[in-house]
N, C-alpha and C positions, 0 to 999 in steps of 0.2 A: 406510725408506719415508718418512721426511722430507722436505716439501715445502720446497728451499730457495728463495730470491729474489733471482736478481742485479739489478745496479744496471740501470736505462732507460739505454738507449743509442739513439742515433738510427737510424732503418730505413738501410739500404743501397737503392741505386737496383736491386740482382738481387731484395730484395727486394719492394720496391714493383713492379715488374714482375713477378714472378712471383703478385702479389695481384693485378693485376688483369687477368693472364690467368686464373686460375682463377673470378674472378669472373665474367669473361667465359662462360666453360664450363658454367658455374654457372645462368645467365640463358638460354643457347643451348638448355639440356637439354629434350627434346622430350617426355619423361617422366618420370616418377618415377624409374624404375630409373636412369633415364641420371643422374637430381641426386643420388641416396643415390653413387653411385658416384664420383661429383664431389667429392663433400664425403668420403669415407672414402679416397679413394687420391691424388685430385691435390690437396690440400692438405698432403700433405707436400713437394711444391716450394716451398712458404710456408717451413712450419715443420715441421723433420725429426721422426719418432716411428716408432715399430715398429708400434704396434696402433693401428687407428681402428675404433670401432663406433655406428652410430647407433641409438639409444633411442628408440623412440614408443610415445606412452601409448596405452593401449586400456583393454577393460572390465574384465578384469583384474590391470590394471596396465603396467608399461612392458613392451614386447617389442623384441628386436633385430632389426632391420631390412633392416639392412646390415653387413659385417664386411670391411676391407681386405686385400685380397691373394683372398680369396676370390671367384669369381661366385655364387653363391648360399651363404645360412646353412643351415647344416644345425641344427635345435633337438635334437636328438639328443646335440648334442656336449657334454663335459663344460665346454669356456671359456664357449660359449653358456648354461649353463645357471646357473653360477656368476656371469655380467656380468647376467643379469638380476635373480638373488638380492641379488646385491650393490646395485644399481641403488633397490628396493625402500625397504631400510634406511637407504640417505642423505638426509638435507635438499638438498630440490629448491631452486638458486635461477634463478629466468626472468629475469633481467637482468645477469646477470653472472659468468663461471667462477670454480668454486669447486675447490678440491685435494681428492682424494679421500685420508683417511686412514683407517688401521684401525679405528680407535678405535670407529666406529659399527657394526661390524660382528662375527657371531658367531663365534665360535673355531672353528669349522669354514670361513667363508670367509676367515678371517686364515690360517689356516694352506695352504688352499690357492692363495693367491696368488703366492709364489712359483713356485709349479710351473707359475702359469697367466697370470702377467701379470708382465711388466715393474714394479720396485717404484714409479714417481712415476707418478701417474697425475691427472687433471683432467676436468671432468663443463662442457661448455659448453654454454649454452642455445642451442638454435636458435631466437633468437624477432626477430617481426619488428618493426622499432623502435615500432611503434604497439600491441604485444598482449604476449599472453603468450607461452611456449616452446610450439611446437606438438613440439618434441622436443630433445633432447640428445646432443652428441656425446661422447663417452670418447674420449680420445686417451692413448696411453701410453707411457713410454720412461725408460731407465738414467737420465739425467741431467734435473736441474731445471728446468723453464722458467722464463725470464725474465719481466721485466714487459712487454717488448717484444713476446714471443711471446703471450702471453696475451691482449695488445692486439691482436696479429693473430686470433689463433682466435676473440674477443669481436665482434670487427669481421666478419668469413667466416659467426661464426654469426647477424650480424643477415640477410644476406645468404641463407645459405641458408634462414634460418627463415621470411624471405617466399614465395623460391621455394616451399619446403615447402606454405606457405598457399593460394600460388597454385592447388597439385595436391590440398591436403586438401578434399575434400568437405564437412566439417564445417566450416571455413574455412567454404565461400560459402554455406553454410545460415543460419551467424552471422548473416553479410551481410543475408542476405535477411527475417531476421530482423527485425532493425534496420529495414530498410526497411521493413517489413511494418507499423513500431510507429506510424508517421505515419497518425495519425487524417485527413488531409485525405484520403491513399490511399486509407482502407476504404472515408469516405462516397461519393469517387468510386466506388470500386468496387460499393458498395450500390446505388448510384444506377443505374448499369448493367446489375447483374444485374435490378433492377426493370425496366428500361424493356423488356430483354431480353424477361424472362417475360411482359410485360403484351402483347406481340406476337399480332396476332390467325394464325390460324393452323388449316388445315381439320384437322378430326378425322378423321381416317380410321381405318382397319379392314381387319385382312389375315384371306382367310378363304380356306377350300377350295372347288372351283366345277367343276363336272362341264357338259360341251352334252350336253345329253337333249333325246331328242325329244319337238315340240310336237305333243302330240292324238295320243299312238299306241295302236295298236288292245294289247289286251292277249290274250294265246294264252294261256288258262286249261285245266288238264287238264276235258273235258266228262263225265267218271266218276271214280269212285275206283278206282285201281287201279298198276302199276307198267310202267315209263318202261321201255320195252325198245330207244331209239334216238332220239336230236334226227339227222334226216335231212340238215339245212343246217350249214353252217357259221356261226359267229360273225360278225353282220354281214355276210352275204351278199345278194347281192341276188334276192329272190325275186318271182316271179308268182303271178296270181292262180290258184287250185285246187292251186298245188303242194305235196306231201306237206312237213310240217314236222317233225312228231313221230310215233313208230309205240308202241303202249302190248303188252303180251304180251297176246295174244289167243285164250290158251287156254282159261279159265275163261268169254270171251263165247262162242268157236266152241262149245263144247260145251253153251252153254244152248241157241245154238242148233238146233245139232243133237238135245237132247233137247223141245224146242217142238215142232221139224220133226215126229217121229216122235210126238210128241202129236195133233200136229194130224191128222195120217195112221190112229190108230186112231182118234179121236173120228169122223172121216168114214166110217170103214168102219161104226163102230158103228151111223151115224146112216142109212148106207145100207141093211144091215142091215133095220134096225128098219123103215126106207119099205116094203122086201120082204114082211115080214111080219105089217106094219097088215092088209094085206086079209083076213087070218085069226084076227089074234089083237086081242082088243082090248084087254090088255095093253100090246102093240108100240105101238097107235096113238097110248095115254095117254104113252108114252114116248117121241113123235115129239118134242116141242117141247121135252121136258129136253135130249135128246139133241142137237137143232140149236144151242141155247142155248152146250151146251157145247161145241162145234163152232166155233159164231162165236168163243168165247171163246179157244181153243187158237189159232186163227187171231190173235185179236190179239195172244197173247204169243207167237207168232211174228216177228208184225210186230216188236212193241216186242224181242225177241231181233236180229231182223235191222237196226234202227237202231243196235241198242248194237255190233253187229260191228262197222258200218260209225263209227263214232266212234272206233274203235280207233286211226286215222290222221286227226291234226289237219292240214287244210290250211289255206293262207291264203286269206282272206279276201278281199285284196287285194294291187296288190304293192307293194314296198317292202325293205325293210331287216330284218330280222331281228336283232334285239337281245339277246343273252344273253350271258353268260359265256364258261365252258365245255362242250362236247357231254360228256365225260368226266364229268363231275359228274352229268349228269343219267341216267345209264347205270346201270340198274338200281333206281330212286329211287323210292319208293312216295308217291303224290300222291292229294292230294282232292279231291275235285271243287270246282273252281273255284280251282284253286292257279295262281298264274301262273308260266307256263314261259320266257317268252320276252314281248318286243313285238316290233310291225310296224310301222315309221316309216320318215314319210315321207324319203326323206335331205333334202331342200332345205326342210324344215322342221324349226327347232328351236329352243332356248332357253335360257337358263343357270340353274342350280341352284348357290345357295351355302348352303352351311352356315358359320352364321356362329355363331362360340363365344359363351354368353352372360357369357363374363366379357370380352367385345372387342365387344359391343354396343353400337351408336350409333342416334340416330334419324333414319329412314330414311324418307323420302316417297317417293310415288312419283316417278318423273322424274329422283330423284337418280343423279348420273354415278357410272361405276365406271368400270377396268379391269381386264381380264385378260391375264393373265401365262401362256400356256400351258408346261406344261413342256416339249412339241416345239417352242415359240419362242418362248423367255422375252426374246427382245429384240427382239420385236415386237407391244408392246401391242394387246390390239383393244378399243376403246371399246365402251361399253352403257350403260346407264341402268335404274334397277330400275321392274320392273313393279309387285310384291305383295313386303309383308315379312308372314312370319306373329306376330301378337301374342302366340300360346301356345308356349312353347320344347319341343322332343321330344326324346328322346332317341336320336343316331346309332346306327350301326352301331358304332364305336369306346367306347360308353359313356360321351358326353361328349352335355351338356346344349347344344341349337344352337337356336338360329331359322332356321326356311326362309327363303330367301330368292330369287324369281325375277325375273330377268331377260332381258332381249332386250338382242344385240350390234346397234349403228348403223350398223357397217360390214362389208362385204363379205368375207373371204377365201378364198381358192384350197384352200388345205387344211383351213376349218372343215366339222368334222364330226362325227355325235354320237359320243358316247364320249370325247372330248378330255376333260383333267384341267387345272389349274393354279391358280392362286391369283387371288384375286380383290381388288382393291383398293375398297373401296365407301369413300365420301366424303361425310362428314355434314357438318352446321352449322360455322362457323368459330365456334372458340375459343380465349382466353387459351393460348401456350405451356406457363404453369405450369398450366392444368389439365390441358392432353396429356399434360404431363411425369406429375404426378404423382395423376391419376385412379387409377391403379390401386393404387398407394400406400395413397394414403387409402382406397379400397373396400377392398382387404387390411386395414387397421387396424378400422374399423367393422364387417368381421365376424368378427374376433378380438375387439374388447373389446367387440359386442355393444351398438353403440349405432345 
């Protein structure tokens, strides 16, 4: 496994043509895979050898990349595994090939080289004339190379070792690097990013926004008792005296019926008694208890026969009926004064936002918004806030908001209450970097409590 040295002899013209077609091939290559392949198979039209393997460093250490004759490395294999063993333990040099000899190597890779490599073998830097080796070719074969061929493989790997540069990523990081180190670069770039940020720029605020109706009548249960039927549907249109709600009317029918039958013996009793004044004067002292309680049976007939009649909520007036679900309310025991439902008007209404208080802006009245419905989120409708509330409540979802009400400025065919969508309200104009990073800083100040 002695590296020998014949004497320099001058290139042949099959030579020099066959370098600078491979160079050619080399420069053409459209990727990676296509140069590892360039440099391990068509560079033996240069200069003859059996084995060619490319070597690139990783975090690791060197790994084989490429292998001649093969389209893909298998790492599995035992040569692969022994080229990159061997690779580890020799003195790397990035400017010049060096003969690879035993000597630097363990009695287990000495011995298995015969079995697994041709005995002359040379480690060529791929580097490009301005750096270091971004990797190394192993080329190997029976017989010695010359200084001629050496001079070829040294000349091929400056060649491929740019190519290589050109596709290594960490190449143009360098690069960029470098670039990056010009102080006149950053202050431009400082200078920029300030004028950037210092850009004035409206604050706005994205919040949730429901059209509820303006001024509507609210349908409050008129007793305590349970919901035996919502008679309308969701959002229907109703008149005025029409039944809305029916409650179970067992427990009023039967007060009433027990009043009736009151009221019915106190009158006989009291009739009775009128009978019997002329004789008794007993009866007569007991005309005026008995009439007393007579009138009295009679008024908690009355008050029995209003509470029947309450039983069924009608409206008031017409309009819209606004609730949920009738299902929900089907069997529901309610208090007096619980509300069931509104009656609005439809061509009256108004916008409700709830607006999170950690997306709080200040908000005047008159300040523009838009909404963003979800049945037509790509056709804004303008408004303008009415009343923002000062005290924050908390929603329905368990999130701290500000009320917030408004009126839409324009028109549409399909507004109507009950719509959803997002509301865009638009406060004072400020700095870019405080839009940017308001919320930043309020996260930090109430972590470290300043």
């Amino acid at each position: 496994m002695e590296f020998l040295m014949a004497s320099e002899l001058p290139l042949s013209s099959a030579s020099l043509s066959a370098l600078f077609d491979v160079e050619r091939r080399a420069r053409a290559a459209d990727s990676l895979a296509g140069l590892r392949f360039v440099a391990v198979n068509e560079t033996r039209s240069v200069v003859d050898y059996r084995h060619a393997a490319i070597l690139e460093p990783d975090l690791r250490g060197l790994h084989v990349s490429a292998i001649s004759d093969v389209p893909a490395v298998d790492r599995s294999t035992p040569y692969v595994q022994w080229l990159e063993r061997v690779a580890q333990s020799l003195p790397l040099d990035h400017h010049g090939s060096v003969p690879v000899v035993p000597d630097n190597l363990s009695d287990w890779d000495r011995d298995a080289w015969s079995d697994l490599s041709p005995p002359t073998a040379i480690l060529v830097p791929l580097a490009p004339p301005d750096g270091d080796a971004v990797g190394w070719l192993w080329v190997a074969r029976e017989a010695a190379f010359s200084q001629n061929e050496r001079y070829l493989f040294e000349h091929l790997g400056e060649v491929y070792g740019h190519a290589l540069g050109a596709f290594n990523p960490k190449r143009k990081r360098g690069d960029a690097r470098r670039w990056l180190k010009r102080r006149s670069l950053w202050f431009s770039v400082l200078l920029l990013i300030a004028l950037v940020l210092s850009l004035p720029v409206k604050l706005t605020a994205l919040a949730p926004a429901e059209v509820v109706a303006l001024n509507p009548t609210v349908v409050a249960a008129p007793m305590q008792g349970v919901v035996k039927s919502v008679l309308v549907e969701p959002n229907a249109r109703v008149e005025a005296g029409q039944p809305l709600v029916r409650f179970e009317d067992l427990e009023a029918r039967n007060r009433f019926e027990v009043a009736r039958e009151a009221l019915e013996v106190a009158q006989a009793r009291y009739r009775r008694a009128q009978q019997e004044s002329f004789d008794s004067a007993e009866s007569r002292a007991a005309l005026a208890t008995l009439e007393a309680e007579a009138m009295l049976r009679r008024t908690e007939l009355q008050f029995a026969e209003r509470r029947l009649e309450k039983v069924v909520i009608k409206a008031e007036h017409s309009g819209i009926a606004v609730f949920d679900d009738r299902s929900k309310w089907a069997g529901k025991p309610v208090q007096t004064g619980e509300r069931v439902m509104l009656l609005a008007d439809p061509t009256s209404f108004e916008l409700s936002v709830t607006l999170p208080v950690s997306d709080a802006v200040v908000l005047e009245p008159g300040a523009p918004l838009k909404l963003f419905l979800d049945a037509h989120p790509l056709e804004p409708v303008p408004g303008e806030v009415l009343r923002a509330a000062y005290q924050p409540v908390v929603s329905e979802q368990g999130e701290l908001v500000y009320r917030v009400t408004a009126k839409l400025t324009e028109e549409r065919p399909y507004l109507r209450v009950g719509l959803s969508g997002t509301a865009r309200l638009d406060g004072p104009r400020v700095s870019l970097a405080f839009y940017l990073f308001r919320r930043p800083i309020t996260a930090l100040r109430q972590m470290v409590g300043i």
